[in-house]
N, C-alpha and C positions, 0 to 999 in steps of 0.2 A: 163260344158261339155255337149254337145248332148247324149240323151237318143238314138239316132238310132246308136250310134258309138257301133260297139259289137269287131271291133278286128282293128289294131293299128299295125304300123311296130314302133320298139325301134329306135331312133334316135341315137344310141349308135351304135349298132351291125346289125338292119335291120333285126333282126329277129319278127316272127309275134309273137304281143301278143295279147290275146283275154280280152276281156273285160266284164268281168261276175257280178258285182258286181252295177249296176241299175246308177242313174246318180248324186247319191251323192260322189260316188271315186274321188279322185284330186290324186292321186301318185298311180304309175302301176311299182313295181322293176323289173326289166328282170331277166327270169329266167336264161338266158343263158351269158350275160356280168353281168349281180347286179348293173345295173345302173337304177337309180329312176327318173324317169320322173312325169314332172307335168304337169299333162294334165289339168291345167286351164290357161297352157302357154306356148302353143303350142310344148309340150312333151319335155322342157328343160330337160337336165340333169342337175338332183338339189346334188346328191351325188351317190358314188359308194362301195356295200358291197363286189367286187371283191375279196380282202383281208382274208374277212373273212369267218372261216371253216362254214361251213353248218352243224347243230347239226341232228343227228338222229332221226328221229319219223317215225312213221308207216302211217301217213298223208301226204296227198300232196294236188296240187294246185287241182281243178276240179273237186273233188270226192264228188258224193254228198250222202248226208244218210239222214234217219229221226229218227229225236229227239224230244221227248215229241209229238208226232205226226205229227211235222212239217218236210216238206222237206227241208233242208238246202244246200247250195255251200259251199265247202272251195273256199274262194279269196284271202286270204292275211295270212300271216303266219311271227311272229316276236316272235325272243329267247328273254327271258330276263334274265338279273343275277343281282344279290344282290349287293350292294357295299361293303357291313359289312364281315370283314371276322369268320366264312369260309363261301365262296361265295355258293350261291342255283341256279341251272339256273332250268331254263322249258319253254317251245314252246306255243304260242295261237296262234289258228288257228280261222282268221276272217270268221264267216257264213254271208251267204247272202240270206234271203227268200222275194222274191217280195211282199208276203203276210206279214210278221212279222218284216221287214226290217234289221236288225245287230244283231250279237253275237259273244259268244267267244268261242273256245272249247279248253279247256286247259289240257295239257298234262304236265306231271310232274310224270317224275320213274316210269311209266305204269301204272300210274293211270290218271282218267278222270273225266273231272270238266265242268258244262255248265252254262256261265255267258251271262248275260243282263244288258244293262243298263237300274238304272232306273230313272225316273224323279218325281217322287213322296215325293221323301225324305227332311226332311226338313233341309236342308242344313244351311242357314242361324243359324237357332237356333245350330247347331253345331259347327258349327263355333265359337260361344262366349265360349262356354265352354270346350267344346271336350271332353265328357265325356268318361270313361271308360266302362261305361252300357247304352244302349238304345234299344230301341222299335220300329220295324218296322214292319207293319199287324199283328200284334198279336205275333210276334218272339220278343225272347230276347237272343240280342247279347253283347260278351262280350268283350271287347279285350285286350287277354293276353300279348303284349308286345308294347312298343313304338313304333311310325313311325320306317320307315326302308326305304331305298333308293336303287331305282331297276335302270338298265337304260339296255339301247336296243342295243342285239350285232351284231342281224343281221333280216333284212327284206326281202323279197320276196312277190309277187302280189300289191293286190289294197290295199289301203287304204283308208279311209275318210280324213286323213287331213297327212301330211305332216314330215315322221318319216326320221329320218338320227342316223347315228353308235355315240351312246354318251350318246344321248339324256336322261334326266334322271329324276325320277318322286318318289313324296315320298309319303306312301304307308299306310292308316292306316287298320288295319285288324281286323274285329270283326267275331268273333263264336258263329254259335246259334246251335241248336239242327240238327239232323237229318243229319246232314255233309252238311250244308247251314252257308252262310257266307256273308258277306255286306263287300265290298272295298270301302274304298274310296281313290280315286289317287289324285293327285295336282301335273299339269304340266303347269312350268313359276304360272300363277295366275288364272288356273282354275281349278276348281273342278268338277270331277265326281263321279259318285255312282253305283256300279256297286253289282248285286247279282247272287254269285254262290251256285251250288250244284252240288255236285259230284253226277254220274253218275255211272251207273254199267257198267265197261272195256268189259265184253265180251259182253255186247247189244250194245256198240257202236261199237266195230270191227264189229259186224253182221251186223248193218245198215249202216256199210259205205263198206260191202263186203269185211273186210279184214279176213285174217286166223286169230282166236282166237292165244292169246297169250298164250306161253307155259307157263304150271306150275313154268319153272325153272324161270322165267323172274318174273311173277306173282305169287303169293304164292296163291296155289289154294284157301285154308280158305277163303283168302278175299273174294271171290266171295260169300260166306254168308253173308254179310255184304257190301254194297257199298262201293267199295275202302277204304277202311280205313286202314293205317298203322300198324306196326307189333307192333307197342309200343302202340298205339290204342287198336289193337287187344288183346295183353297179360294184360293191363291194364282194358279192359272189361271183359276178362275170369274172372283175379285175384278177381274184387271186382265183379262180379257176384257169382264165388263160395264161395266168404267171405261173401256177404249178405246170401247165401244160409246155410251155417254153421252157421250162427248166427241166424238167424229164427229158424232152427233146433233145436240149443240148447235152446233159450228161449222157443222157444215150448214142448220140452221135459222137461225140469226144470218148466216149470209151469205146467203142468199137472203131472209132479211126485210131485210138492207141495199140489196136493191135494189128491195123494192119495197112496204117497208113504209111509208115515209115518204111525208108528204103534205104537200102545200104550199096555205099559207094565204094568201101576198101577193106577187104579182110583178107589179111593175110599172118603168115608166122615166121617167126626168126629166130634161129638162135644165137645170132652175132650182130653188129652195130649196121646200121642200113638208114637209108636215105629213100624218101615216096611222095612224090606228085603226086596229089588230090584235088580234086574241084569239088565245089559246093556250087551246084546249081540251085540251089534255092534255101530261102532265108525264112520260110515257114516254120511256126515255132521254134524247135530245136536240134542242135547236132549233139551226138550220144558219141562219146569215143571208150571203147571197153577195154580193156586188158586182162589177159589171162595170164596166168604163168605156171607150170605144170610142177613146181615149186616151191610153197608157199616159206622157206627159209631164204629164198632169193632176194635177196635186197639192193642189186647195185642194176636194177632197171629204171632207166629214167629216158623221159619221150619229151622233144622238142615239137612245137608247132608253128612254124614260121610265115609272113605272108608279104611279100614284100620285102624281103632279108629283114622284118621286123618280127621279135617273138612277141608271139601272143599267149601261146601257152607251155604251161612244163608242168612236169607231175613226177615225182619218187616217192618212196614210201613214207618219205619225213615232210612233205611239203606238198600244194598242190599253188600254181600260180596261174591269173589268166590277166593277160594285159596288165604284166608286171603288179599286182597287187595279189595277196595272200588270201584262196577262199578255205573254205573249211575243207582238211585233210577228210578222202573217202575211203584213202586205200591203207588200210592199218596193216603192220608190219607182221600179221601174224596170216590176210588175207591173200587167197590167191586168184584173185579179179576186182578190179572197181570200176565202177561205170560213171564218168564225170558227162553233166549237159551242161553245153556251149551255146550262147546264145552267137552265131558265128553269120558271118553277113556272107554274100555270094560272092564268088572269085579262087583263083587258084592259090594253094596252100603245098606249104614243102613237111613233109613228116620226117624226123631223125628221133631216132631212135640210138641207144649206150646199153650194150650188154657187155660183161664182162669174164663170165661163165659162159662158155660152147656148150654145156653140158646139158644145161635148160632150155627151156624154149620159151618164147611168149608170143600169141596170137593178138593182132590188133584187128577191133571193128570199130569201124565207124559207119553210122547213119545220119541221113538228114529227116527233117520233118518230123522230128518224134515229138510224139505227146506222149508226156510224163503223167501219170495216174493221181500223183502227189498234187499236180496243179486241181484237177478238179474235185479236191476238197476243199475250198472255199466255196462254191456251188452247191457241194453236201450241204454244207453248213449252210448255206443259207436258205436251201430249199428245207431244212430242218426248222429253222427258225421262224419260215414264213409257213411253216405249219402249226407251230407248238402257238403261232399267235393267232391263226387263223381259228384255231380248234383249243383256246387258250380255257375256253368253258368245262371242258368235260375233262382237266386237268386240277390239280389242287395246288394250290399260288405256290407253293414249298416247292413242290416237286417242281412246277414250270420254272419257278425262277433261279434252281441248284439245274436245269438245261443249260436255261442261258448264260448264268455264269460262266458252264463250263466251255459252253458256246463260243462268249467273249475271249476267255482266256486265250483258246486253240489259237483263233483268230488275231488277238493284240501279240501272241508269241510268233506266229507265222510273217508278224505283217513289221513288226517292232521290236523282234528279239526281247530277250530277256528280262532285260530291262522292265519291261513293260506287263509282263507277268502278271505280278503281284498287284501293281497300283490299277491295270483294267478291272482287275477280277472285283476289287473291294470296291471301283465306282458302280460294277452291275449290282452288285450286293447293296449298297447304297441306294443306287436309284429302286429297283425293286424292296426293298426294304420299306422306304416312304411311299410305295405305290400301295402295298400290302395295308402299312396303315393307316393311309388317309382311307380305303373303302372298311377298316374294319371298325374306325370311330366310329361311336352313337352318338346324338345330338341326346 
């Protein structure tokens, strides 16, 4: 087609069309009959979208705005919808800058999207694999579900190559950060590559001169945040105030571990002795320490009695609390161990058995201690409501050897040993099928 040709009668209806879109266009629809002409022959009519409703957008043909500082034309405008049901439609609107050549401005439920193709990408290599993660200028995109098949329900202006009512293209769609996104389409046997980013709705209504859209239409919120969805939106509040309540508390819990606890009894001995203790409060934990200035001293053992009933006892071969066996802390080669009691309020009698005068041993005890050990399930979990939160800009191997080991910590902490081995290989299992249901190709 001639680059002087700017305006055209439809060979259909004779009405004028103009001709805005530079001298790579071959198809011009009438806005007035929807009959498509090809202008690399001699304006046939190649097909007609008469039939078909015309979808609603706040765009039209001619209007021109600037984006990203560029001036653009609308020239061409094509609905498309989903084949899978339930069906999704949305509008692109074809730009045309003499200086920047083609793009797309996509409309979908009032929100807005600016795509480019690009030719940079290494297609071949995708090809072989089709992977579910990849790398494009330093983004990492991911993509959350299998191809999906779109086709075109109606057209209007110019286009570059040659679109009719049917036409149908499969679709793969990767997500990266920042609401930017890599398409890639495949129509008949070619492939494109196309990159969007959504766009903030009321700077594009201002630069293309339309009335800002109403609140009722657009959920004002959005407008803090580019276009992003309501399920977006509630889904970043929720795990923004959960990271924020979980800092909080591990920050408050570690800094009351150092200086919330208070000690009720320290003293040293180096012979058999008997001591009244009270425990005024039953907040978390009671810490009872032992030193001994001797670590070959072995015949130190401490009674805890409450009510002439023992509750606790400790030597270097055993540790007991409420008559039942917990796991030994104080090994025969160590010279202090620190056992926590979960010990309720009231008075407590302390005995104590040395047998060597020659040693000594210093007993403390504290109430109210927070133990540091306690708030790593909180790590863990503020770990894990990250790695899922930000699970995008991770590669599914590495995220799912976290959580594994995530699981493990956790099944061992919660379920002893036991439990090790058989959690580890359910996360390995469930990630494993998660991995390859998104990496099949239809």
């Amino acid at each position: 087609m001639s680059k002087n040709i700017y305006a055209i009668k439809c060979t259909n209806c004779a009405a004028p069309l103009d001709i805005l879109g530079g001298g790579r266009v071959q198809t011009i629809t009438c806005a007035y009959c929807h009959s498509v002409l090809d202008l690399n022959d001699h304006y046939k009519v190649l097909s007609n979208f008469e039939k078909v409703p015309r979808s609603l957008a706040p765009f039209s043909l001619g209007m021109k705005g600037k984006i990203k500082g560029t001036q653009w034309t609308i020239i061409g405008w094509i609905h498309y919808k989903t084949a899978e049901f339930p069906a999704e439609e949305w509008d692109e609107f074809f730009l045309y800058s003499p200086t920047h050549g083609y793009a797309w401005l996509v409309y979908e439920e009032g929100k807005v999207s600016f795509s480019k193709r690009i030719r940079d990408f290494n297609l071949p290599s995708w090809q072989i694999q089709k992977p579910r993660t990849l790398f494009y200028r330093k983004g990492h995109y991911v993509r959350k579900e299998s191809s999906y098949q779109t086709y075109i329900e109606y057209v209007e202006g110019e286009l570059t190559w040659i679109a009719k009512f049917g036409d149908q293209f499969t679709t793969w769609d990767y997500h990266g950060v920042r609401h930017q996104s890599l398409s890639i389409e495949k129509a008949n046997s070619e492939l494109e590559v196309y990159h969007t980013e959504k766009i903030h709705t009321k700077d594009i209504y201002h630069a293309f001169n339309l009335e800002s859209p109403k609140e009722h239409e657009i959920n004002k919120n959005i407008y803090l945040d580019p276009d992003i969805t309501i399920e977006e939106e509630v889904d970043s509040i929720i795990s923004n105030y959960l990271y924020k309540i979980l800092v909080l508390i591990l920050a408050i819990l570690s800094i009351a571990s150092l200086f919330y606890s208070k000690t009720i009894y320290n003293k040293t001995y180096s012979s058999n002795f008997e001591a009244p203790i009270t425990i005024d409060s039953n907040a978390f934990l009671t810490s009872i320490k032992l030193s001994v200035n001797n670590s070959g001293e072995k015949d130190n053992k401490l009674w805890l009695y409450k009510n002439g009933k023992k509750i606790f006892y400790i030597d270097k071969s055993k540790v007991e609390f409420i008559k039942k066996d917990i796991q030994s802390s104080w090994s025969p080669r160590a010279v202090s161990a620190t056992i926590y009691l979960k010990l309720d309020k009231g008075n407590y009698k302390l005995v104590g058995h040395k047998n060597n005068n020659k040693t000594y041993t210093t007993i403390t005890i504290e109430q109210e201690v927070i133990r540091v050990k306690y708030l790593i399930p909180l790590v863990l979990i503020f770990i894990f409501m990250f790695l899922f939160h930000y699970r995008h800009l991770f590669s599914t191997k590495f995220t799912m050897i976290i959580f594994i080991i995530i699981g493990i910590i956790v099944a061992y902490q919660m379920f002893g040993s036991s439990a090790f081995l058989g959690f580890g290989l359910f996360i390995y299992y469930i990630f494993s099928s998660y991995t390859q249901y998104y990496e099949d190709e239809e």
